[in-house]
N, CA, C and O atoms as CSV, one atom per row, in Angstrom:
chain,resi,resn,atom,element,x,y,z
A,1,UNK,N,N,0.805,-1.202,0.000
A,1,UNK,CA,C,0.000,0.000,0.000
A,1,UNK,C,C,0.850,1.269,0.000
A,1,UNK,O,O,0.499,2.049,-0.886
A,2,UNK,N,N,2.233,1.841,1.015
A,2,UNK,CA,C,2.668,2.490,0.752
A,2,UNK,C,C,3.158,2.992,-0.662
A,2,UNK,O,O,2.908,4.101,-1.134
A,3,UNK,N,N,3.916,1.965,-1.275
A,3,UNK,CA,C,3.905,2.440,-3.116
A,3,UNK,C,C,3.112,2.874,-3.716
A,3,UNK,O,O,3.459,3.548,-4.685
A,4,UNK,N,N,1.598,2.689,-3.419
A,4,UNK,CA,C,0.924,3.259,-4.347
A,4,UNK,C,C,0.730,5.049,-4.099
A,4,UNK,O,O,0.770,5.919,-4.969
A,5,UNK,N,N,0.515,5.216,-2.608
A,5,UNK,CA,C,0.315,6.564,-2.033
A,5,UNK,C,C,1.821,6.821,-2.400
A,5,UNK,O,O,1.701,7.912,-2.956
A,6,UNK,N,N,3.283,6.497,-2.455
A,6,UNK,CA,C,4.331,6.922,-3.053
A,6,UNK,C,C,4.219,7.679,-4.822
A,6,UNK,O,O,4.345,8.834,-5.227
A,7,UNK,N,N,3.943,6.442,-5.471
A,7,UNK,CA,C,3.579,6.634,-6.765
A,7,UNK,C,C,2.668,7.533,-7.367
A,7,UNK,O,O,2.896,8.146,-8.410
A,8,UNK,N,N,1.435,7.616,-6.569
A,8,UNK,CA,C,0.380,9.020,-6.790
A,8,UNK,C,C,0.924,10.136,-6.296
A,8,UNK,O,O,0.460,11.183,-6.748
A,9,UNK,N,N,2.100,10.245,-5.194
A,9,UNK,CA,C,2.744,11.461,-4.770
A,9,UNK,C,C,3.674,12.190,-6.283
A,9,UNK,O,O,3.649,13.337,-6.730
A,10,UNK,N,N,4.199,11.336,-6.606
A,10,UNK,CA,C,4.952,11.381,-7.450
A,10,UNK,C,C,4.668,11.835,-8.682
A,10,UNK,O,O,5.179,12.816,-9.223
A,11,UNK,N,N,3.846,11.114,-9.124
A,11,UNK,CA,C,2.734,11.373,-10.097
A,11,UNK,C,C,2.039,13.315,-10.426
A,11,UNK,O,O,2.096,13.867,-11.525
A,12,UNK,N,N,1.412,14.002,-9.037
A,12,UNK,CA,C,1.064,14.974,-8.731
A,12,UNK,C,C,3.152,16.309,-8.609
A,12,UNK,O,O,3.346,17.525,-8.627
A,13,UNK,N,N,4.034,15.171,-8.511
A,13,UNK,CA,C,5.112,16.499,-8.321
A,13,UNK,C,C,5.549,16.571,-9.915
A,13,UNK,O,O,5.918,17.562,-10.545
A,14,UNK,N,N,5.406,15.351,-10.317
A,14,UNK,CA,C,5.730,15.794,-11.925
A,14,UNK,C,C,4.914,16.299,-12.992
A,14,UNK,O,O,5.226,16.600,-14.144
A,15,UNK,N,N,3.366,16.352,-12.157
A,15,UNK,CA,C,2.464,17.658,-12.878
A,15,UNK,C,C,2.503,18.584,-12.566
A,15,UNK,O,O,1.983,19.457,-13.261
A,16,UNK,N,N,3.004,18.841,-11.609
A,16,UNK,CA,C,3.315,20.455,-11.140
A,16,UNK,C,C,4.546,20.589,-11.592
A,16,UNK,O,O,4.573,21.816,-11.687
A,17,UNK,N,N,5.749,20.177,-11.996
A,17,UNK,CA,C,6.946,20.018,-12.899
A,17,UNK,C,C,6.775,20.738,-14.142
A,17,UNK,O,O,7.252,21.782,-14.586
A,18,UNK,N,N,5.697,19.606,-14.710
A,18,UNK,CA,C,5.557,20.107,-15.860
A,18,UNK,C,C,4.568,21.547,-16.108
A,18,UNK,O,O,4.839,22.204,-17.113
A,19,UNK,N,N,3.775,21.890,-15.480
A,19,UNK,CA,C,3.047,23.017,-15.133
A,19,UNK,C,C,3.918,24.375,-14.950
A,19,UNK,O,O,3.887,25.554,-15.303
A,20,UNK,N,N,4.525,23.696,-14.363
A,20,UNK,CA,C,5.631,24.772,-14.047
A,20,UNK,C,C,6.660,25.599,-15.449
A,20,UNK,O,O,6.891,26.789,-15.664
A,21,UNK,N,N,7.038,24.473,-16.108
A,21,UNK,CA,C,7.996,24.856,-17.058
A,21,UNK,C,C,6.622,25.629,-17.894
A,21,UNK,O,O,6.811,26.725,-18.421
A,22,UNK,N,N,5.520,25.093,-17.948
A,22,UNK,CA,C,4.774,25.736,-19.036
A,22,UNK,C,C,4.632,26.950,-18.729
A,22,UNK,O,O,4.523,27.785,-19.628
A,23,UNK,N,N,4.595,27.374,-17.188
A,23,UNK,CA,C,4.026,28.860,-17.185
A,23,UNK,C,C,5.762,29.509,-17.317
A,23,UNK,O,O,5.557,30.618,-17.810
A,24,UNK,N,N,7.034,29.402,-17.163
A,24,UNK,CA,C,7.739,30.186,-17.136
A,24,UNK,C,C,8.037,29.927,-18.751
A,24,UNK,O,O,8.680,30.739,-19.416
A,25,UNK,N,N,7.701,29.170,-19.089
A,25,UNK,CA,C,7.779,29.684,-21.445
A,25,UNK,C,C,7.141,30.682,-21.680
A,25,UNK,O,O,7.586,31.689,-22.229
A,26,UNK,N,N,5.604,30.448,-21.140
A,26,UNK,CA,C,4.560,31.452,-21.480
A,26,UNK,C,C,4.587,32.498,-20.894
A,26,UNK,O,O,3.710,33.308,-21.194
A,27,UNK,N,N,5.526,32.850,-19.916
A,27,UNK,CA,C,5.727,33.950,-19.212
A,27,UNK,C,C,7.070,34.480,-19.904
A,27,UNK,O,O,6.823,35.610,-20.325
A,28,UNK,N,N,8.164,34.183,-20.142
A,28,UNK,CA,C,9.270,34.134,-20.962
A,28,UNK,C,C,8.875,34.718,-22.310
A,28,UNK,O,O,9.723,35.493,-22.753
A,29,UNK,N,N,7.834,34.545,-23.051
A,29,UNK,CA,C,7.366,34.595,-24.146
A,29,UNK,C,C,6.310,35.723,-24.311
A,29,UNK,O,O,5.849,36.034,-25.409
A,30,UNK,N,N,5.842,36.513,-22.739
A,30,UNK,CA,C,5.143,37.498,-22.207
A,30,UNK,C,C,3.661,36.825,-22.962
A,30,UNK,O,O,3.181,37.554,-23.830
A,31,UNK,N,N,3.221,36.037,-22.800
A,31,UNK,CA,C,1.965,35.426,-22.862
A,31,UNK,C,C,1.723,35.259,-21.189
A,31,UNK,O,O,1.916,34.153,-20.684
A,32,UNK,N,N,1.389,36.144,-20.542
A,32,UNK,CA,C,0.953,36.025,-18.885
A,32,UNK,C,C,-0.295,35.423,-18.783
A,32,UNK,O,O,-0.459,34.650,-17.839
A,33,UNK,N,N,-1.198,35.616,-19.550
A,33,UNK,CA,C,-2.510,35.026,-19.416
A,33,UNK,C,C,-2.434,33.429,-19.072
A,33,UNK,O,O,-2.692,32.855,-18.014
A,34,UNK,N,N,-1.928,32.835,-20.506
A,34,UNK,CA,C,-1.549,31.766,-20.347
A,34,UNK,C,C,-0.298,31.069,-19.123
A,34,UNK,O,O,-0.238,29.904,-18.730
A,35,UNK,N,N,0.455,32.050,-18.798
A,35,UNK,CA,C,1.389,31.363,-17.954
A,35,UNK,C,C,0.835,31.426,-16.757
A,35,UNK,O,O,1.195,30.671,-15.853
A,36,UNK,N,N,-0.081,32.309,-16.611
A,36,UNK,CA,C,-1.278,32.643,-15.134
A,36,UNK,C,C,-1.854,31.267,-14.775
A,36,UNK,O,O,-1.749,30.588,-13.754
A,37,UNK,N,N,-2.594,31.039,-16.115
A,37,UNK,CA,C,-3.035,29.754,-16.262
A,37,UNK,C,C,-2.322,28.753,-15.864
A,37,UNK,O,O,-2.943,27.822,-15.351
A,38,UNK,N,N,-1.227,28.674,-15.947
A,38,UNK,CA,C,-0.430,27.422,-15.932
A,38,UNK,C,C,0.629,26.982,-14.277
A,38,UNK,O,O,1.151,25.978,-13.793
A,39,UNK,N,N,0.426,28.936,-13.806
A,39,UNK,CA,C,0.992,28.826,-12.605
A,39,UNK,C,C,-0.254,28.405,-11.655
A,39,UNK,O,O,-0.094,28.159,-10.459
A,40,UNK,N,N,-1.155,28.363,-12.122
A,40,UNK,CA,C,-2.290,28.089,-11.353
A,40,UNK,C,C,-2.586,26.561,-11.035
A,40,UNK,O,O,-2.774,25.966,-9.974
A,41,UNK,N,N,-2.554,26.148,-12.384
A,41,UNK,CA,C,-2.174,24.962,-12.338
A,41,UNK,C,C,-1.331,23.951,-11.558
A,41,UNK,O,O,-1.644,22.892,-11.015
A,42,UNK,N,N,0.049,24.717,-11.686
A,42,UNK,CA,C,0.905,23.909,-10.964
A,42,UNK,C,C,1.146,24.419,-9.491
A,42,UNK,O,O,2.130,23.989,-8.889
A,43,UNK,N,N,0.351,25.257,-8.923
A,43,UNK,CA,C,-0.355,25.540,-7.087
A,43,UNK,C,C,-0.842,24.265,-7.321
A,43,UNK,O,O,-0.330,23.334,-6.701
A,44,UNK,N,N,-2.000,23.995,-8.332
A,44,UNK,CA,C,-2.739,23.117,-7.475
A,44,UNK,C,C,-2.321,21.751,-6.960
A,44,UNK,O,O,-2.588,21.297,-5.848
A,45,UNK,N,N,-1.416,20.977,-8.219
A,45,UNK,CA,C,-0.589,19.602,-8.939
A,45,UNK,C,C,0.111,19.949,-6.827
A,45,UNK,O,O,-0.155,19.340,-5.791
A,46,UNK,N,N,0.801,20.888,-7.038
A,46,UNK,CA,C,2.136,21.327,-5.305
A,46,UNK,C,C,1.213,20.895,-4.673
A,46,UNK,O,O,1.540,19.891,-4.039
A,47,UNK,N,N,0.059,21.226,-4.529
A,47,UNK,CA,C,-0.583,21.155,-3.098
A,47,UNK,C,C,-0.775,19.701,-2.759
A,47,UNK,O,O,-0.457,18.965,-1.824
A,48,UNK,N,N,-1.402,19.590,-3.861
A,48,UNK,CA,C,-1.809,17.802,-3.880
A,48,UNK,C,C,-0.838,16.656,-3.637
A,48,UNK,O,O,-1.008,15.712,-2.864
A,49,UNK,N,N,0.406,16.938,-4.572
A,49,UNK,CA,C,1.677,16.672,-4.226
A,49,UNK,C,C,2.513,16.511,-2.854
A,49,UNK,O,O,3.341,15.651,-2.554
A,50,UNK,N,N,2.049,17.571,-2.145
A,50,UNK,CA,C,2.388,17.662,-0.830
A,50,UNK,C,C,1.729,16.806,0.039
A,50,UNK,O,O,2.252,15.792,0.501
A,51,UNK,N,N,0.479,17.215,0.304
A,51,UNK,CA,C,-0.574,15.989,0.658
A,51,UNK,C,C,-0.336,14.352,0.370
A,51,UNK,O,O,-0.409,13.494,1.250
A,52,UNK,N,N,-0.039,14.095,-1.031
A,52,UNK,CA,C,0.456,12.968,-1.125
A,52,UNK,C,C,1.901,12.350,-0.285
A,52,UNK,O,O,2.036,11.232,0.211
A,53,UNK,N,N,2.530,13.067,-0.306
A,53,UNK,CA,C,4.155,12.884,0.219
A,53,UNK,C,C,3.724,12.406,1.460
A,53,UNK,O,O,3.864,11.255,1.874
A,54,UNK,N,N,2.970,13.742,2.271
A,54,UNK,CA,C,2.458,13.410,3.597
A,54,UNK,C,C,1.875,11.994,3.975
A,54,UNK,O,O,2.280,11.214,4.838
A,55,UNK,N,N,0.965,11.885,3.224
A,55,UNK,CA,C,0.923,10.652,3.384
A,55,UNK,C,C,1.581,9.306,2.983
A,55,UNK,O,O,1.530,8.342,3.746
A,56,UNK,N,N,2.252,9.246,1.673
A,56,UNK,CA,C,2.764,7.990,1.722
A,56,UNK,C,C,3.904,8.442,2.992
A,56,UNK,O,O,4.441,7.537,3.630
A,57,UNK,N,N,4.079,9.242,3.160
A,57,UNK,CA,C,5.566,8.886,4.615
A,57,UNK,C,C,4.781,8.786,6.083
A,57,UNK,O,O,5.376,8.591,7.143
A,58,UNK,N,N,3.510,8.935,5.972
A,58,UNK,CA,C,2.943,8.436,6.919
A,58,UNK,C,C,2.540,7.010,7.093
A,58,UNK,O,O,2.343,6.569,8.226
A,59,UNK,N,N,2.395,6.205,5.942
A,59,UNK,CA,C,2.100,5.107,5.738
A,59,UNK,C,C,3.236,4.170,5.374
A,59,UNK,O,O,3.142,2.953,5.213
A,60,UNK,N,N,4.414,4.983,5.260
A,60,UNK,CA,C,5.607,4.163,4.822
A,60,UNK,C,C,5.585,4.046,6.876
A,60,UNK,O,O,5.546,2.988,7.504
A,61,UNK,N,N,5.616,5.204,7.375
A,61,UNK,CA,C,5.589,5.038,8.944
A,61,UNK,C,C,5.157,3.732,9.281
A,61,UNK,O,O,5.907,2.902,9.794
A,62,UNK,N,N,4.139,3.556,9.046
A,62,UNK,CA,C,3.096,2.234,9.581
A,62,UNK,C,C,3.739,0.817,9.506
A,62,UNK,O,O,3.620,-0.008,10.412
A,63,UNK,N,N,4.520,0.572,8.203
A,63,UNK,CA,C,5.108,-0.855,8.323
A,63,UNK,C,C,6.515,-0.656,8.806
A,63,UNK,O,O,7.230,-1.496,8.260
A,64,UNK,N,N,7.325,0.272,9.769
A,64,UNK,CA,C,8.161,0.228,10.358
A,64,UNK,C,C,7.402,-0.174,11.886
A,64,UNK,O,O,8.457,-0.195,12.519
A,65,UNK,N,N,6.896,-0.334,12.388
A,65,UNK,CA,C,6.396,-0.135,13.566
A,65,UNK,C,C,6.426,-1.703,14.247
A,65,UNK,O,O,6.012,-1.886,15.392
């Protein structure tokens, strides 16, 4: 069970990865609208991301015990 809450963590940091590079092109490229868009995006991918981490290392916790 921990791998999977690992793997969905993971999953959510490399959409915010990629979110990320999109808004600093489109910002680079002074398309802000779109890179607005995209930084928005990758808040959300971080947050979730984070949440995930939290938990698989809470659950990686569990089979040390």
């Amino acid at each position: 069970m921990p791998q999977k809450a690992h793997t969905e963590a993971a999953e959510h940091h490399e959409k915010a990865a990629k979110s990320h590079r999109s808004a600093a092109e489109h910002h680079g490229k002074g398309d802000h609208a779109a890179g607005h868009k995209h930084s928005t995006e990758a808040h959300g991918h971080s947050t979730k991301a984070h949440e995930g981490s939290t938990k698989a290392h809470g659950k990686s916790g569990e089979h040390h015990k």
